[in-house]
N, C-alpha and C positions, 0 to 999 in steps of 0.2 A: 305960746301956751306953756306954761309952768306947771308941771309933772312928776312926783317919786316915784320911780321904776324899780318894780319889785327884783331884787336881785333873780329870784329864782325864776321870773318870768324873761329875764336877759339871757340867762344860760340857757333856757330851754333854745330862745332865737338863736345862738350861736349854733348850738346845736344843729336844728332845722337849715342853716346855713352851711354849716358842714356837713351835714350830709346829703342838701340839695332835696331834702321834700319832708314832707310831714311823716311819713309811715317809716324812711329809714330813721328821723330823728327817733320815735317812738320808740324803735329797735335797740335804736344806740341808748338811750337813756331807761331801758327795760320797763316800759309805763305805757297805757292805752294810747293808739290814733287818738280818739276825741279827747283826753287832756291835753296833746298838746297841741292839738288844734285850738282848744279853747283858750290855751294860757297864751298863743298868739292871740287871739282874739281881743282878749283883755287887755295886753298889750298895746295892740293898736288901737282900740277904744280910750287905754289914758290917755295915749299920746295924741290922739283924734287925729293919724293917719295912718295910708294903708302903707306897710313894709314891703309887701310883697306885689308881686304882678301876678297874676295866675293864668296861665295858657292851656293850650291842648299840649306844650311840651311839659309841663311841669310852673314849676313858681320860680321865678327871678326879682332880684331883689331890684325896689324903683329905689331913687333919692334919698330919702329917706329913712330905707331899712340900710343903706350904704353908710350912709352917717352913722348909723346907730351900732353897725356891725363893728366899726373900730371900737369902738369903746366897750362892747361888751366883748371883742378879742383881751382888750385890755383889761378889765374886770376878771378874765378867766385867768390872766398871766397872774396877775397880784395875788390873787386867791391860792395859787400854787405853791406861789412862793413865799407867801408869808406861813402855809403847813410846811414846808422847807426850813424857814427860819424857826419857826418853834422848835421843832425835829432837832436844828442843831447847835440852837440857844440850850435848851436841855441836857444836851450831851459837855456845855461848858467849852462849844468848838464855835470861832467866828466865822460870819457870815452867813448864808451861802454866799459870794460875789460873781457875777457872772459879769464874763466880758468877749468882746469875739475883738478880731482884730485881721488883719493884711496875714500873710506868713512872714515874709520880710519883717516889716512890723514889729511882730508877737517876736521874734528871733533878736531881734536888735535890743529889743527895751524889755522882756519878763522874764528872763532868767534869774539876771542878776537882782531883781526886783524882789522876786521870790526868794533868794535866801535871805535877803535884809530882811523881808517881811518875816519871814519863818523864826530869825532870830529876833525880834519886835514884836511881834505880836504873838508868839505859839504856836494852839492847834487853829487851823482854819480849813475852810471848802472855798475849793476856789472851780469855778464851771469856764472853761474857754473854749472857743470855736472861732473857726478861721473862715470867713466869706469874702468874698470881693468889696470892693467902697462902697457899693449902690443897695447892695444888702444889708451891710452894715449900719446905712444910714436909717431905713425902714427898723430893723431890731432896733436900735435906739428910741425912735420916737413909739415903739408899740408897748418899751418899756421889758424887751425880753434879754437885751444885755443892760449895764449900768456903764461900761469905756467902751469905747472901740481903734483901738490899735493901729493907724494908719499910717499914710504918709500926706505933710502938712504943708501947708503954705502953697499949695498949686492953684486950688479953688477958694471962695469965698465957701464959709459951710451953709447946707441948706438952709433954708428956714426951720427955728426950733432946736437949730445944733450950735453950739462951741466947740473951741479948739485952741487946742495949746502944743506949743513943740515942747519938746524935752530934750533932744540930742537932735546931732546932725553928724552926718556919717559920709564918707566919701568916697565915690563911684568906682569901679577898680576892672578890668578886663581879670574876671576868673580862671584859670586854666590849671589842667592837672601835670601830670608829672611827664607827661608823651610830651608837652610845650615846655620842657625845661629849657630849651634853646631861645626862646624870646627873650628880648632883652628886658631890662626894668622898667622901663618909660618907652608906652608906643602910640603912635597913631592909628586913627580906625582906620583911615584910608589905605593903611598899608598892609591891614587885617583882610583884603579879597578873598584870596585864598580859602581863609578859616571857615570853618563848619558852626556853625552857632547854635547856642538854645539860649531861647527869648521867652518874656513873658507873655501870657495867653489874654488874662481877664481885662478888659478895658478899664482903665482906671489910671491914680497920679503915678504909679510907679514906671508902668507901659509909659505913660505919655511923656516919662522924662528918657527912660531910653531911647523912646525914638527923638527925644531932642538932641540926647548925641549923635545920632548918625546926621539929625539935620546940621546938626551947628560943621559936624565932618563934611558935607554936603555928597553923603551919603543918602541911597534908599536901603530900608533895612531887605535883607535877606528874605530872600521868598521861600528857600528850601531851607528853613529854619526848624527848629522843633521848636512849635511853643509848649508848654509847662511851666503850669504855676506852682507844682508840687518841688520844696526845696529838696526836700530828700531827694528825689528822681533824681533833678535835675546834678547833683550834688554828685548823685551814685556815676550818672553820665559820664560826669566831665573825669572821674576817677578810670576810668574804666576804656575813654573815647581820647581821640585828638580834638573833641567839640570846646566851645569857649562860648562863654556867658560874660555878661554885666552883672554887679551884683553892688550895693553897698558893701565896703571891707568885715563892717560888724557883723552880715549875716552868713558870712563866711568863716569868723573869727577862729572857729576850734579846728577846724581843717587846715586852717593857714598856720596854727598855732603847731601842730602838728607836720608839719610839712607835706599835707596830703594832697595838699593843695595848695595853689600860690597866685597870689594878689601880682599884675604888671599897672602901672600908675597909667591913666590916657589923658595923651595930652588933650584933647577935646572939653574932655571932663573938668569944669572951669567952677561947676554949681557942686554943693552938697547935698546931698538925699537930707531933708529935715523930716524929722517923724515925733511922732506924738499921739497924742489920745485926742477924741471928740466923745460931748456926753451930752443930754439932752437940758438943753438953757433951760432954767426958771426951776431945775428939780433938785431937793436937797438927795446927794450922797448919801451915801450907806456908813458906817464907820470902816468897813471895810476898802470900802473904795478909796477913802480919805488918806487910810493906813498905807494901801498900795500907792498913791501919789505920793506921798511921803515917800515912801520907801525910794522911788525915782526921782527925791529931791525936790519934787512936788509940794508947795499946801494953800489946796485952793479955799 
């Protein structure tokens, strides 16, 4: 059945969905119980089914209102953003661009991205946030970032995603200035001793350290600190005799500084590849364009 879905009959459903019944949606949207009972009603009358289930607990959404709930998630994203894009088309400032990324990731590849950009293109807004790979992948297809900043070539990408590398970076045994006595090229097996901090979130970066310890025929550390936070981890290693993995780049200004120091491992045979994923079949923003450019990019 082929149907036009009143926009304003969609948000109200989204609504009702967020806030799990008809009388909070009413609350939230400052309008009577029976309007938005009825504009569900109508609702489900074009579409000729029922969204909801209704119980002694309350309403839970069947089939159907689950289908319908993405897309009118999506419809509230676009709507947001495109009062965002007016907002700062008007001001003569580009974008907004939002992108979320890895921390690793975001550290390796949008700095230096950012000044090119800044001398390229001017004033702009730029929105970033940092989630794990598996968040990152849902923000993409819901349309609530436009890149996501990861690390590349471990997986095939989901259904609905591309991906491109951009750099590759290579793996380094981090340590602070308490390990100035290690030498410059070492083995992990000879690392027992060492106190560690390792990555936390499941995902390709985790999964390639621990391919170091396996390729060493190593198990990793049980009395580890995981953190995925780089600052912490960063502050740690300044401060502790502790030692991390890390790609060299996302350590660069520390190492550059001597606050810190990169030893080569010999295990360490692969490079960290990193890059952006964005959602197949969607034309780019100019802004998003601008920033792949910027990283030598143009897709």
């Amino acid at each position: 059945m082929n149907a036009t879905i009143d926009p304003r009959a969609l948000r109200t459903f989204a609504v009702v969905c967020r806030a799990g019944s008809i009388s909070g949606a009413a609350r939230l949207l400052n309008i009577s119980q029976p309007s938005v009972s009825n504009a569900i009603a109508q609702l489900e009358d074009r579409l000729g089914v029922a969204l909801f289930e209704r119980g002694r607990n309350g309403i839970v959404l069947g089939a159907a209102g689950r289908a319908l709930l993405r897309h009118a998630e999506a419809m509230e994203i676009i709507l947001t953003h495109a009062a965002q894009a007016v907002d700062v088309a008007r001001l003569g400032i580009g974008g907004p661009l939002r992108i979320g990324g890895t921390p690793g990731a975001l550290v390796s590849l949008l700095p230096a991205a950012v000044d090119r950009l800044e001398r390229d293109a001017g004033r702009f807004a730029l929105h970033v946030v940092e989630r794990p790979d598996s968040v990152l992948t849902g923000m993409l297809l819901r349309g609530e970032i436009e890149l996501a900043f990861v690390t590349t070539e471990m997986d095939e990408p989901p259904a609905g995603i591309s991906e491109m590398t951009l750099a590759r970076d290579p793996f380094a045994l981090i340590v602070g200035q308490v390990n100035a006595g290690l030498p410059d090229v070492v083995e992990l097996k000879a690392l027992g001793a060492m106190r560690w901090i390792l990555p936390e979130a499941i995902g390709a970066f985790r999964r390639q350290v621990t391919a170091l310890f396996i390729t060493a025929g190593l198990a990793e550390p049980i009395d580890a600190i995981r953190c995925d936070s780089l600052l912490t981890t960063k502050a740690i290693l300044r401060d502790t005799d502790r030692v991390t993995i890390l790609p060299r780049e996302v350590a660069s200004a520390e190492l550059a500084t001597g606050v810190l120091r990169a030893v080569a491992i010999v295990e360490a045979r692969f490079e960290r590849s990193i890059g952006v994923r964005m959602k197949s079949g969607t034309a780019l923003s100019p802004m998003a364009h601008a920033l792949l450019a910027a990283m030598g990019h143009n897709p």
